[in-house]
C-alpha positions as CSV (number, residue, x, y, z in Angstrom):
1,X,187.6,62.4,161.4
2,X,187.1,59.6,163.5
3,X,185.1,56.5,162.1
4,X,184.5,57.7,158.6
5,X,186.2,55.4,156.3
6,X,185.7,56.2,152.9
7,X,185.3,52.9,150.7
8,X,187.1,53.5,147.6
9,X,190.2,54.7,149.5
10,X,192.5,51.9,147.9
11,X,191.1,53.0,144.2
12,X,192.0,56.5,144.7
13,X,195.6,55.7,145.9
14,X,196.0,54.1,142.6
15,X,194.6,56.2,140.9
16,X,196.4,58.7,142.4
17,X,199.8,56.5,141.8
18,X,198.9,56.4,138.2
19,X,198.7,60.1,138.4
20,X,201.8,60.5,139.6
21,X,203.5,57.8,136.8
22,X,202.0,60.5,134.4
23,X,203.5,63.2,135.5
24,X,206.8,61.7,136.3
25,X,206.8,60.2,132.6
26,X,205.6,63.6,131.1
27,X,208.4,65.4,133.4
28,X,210.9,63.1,131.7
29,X,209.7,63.8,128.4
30,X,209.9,67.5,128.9
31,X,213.3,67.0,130.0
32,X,214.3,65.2,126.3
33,X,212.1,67.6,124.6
34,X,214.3,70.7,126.3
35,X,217.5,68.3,125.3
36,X,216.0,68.3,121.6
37,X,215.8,72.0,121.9
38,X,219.5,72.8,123.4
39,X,220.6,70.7,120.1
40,X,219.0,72.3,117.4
41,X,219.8,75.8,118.8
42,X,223.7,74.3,118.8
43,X,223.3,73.2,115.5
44,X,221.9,76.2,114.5
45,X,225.0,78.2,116.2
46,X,227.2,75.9,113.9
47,X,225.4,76.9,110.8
48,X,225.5,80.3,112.1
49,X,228.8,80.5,112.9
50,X,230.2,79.0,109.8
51,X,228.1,81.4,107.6
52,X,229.7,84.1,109.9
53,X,233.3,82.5,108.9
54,X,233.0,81.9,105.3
55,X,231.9,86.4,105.4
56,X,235.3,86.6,106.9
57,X,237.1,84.5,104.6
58,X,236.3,86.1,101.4
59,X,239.9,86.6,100.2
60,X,241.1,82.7,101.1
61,X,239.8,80.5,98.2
62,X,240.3,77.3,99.5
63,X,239.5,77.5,103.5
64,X,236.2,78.9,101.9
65,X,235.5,76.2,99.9
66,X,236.5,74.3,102.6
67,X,233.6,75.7,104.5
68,X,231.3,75.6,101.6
69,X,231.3,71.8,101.7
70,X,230.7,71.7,105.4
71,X,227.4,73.6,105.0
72,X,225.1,70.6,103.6
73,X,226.0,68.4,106.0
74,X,225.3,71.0,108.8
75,X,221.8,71.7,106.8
76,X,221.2,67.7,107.5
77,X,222.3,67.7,111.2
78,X,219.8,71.2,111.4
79,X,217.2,69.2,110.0
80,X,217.4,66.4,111.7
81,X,217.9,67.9,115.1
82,X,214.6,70.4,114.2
83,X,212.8,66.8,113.6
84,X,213.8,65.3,117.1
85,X,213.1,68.5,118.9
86,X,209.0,68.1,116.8
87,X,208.9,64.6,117.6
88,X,210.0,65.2,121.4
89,X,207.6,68.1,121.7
90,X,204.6,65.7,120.5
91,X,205.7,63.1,122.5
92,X,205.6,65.4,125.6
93,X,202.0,67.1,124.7
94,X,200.6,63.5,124.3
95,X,202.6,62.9,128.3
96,X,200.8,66.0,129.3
97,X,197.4,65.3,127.9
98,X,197.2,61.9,129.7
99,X,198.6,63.0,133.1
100,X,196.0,65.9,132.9
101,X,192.9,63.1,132.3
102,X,194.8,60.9,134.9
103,X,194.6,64.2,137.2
104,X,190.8,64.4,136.4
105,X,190.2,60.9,137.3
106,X,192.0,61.6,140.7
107,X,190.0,64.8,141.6
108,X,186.7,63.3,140.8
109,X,187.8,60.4,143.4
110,X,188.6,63.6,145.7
111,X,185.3,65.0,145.0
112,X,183.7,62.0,146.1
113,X,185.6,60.8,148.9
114,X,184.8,65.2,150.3
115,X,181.1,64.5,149.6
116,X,181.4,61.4,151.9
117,X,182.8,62.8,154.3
118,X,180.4,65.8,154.3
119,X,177.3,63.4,154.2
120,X,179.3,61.4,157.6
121,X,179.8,64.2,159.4
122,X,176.0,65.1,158.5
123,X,174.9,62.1,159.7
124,X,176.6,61.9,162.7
125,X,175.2,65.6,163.7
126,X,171.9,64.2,163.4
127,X,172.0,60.8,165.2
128,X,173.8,63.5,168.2
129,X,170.5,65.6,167.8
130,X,168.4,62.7,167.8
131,X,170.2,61.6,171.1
132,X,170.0,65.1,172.6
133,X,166.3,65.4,171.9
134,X,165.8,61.9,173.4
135,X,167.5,63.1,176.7
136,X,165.6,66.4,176.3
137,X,161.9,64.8,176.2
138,X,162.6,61.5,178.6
139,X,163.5,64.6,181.5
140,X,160.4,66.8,180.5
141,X,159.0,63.3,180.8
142,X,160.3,62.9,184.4
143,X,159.5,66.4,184.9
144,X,156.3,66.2,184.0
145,X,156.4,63.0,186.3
146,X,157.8,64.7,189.2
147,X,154.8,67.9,188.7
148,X,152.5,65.5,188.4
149,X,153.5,63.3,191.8
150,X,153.6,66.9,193.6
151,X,150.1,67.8,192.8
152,X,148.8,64.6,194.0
153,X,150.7,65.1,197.2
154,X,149.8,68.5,197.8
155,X,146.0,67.2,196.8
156,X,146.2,64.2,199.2
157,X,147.0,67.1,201.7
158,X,144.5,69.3,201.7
């Protein structure tokens, strides 16, 4: 829209660069929380699958002892994979949250800038009218004028 400038322009484009640095950082985040997730469901496979081995191994003594003692440590690598994958998921709600108020801040900026706009384009229809009806009354004026001249012509004649 030709001349409307809206005067906190260079505050919404940072606002709306911080925006984007929230969702970028809460995009990473979701992309470590989903690589928390893919190694606790491994680690969980490994528990799984050595539980599934020792079953088959019931008549070999020593390759299931063997297993046995692999089981605690898996427990611990379980665990600790579980506790990544709650950390990572905090981590990317508290991402989420702030890109969500930094998305708020840009849309009330928006709101503005559209409420502007509507008031300039408001504006410039009535400064139009205001011409128009200018225009309008100076030619009933000549108009008025011009009826007025004839009369005294057509009175100077008879």
């Amino acid at each position: 829209m030709k001349g409307f400038s809206f005067r906190l322009q260079r505050l919404l484009r940072v606002r709306e660069l911080e925006e984007q640095t929230a969702r970028e950082r809460w995009a990473l985040q979701e992309r470590e929380t989903q690589a928390a997730r893919t190694q606790a469901e491994a680690a969980r496979q490994a528990k799984r699958d050595v539980w599934q081995e020792l079953r088959s191994k019931a008549d070999r003594p020593l390759q299931r002892l063997a297993l046995e003692q692999t089981l605690p440590g898996l427990d611990l690598r379980l665990q600790s994979c579980r506790d990544r994958l709650d950390a990572a998921q905090q981590r990317a709600e508290s991402e989420r949250r702030a890109w969500v108020q930094e998305r708020a801040r840009v849309q009330s900026l928006e709101r503005l800038k559209e409420r502007d706009a509507m008031q300039f384009r408001v504006d410039a229809l009535q400064r139009e009218n205001a011409i128009l009806d200018e225009v309008a009354s100076g030619r009933e004026a000549r108009k008025a004028a011009a009826d007025s001249a004839d009369e005294n012509q057509r009175g100077d004649e008879q």
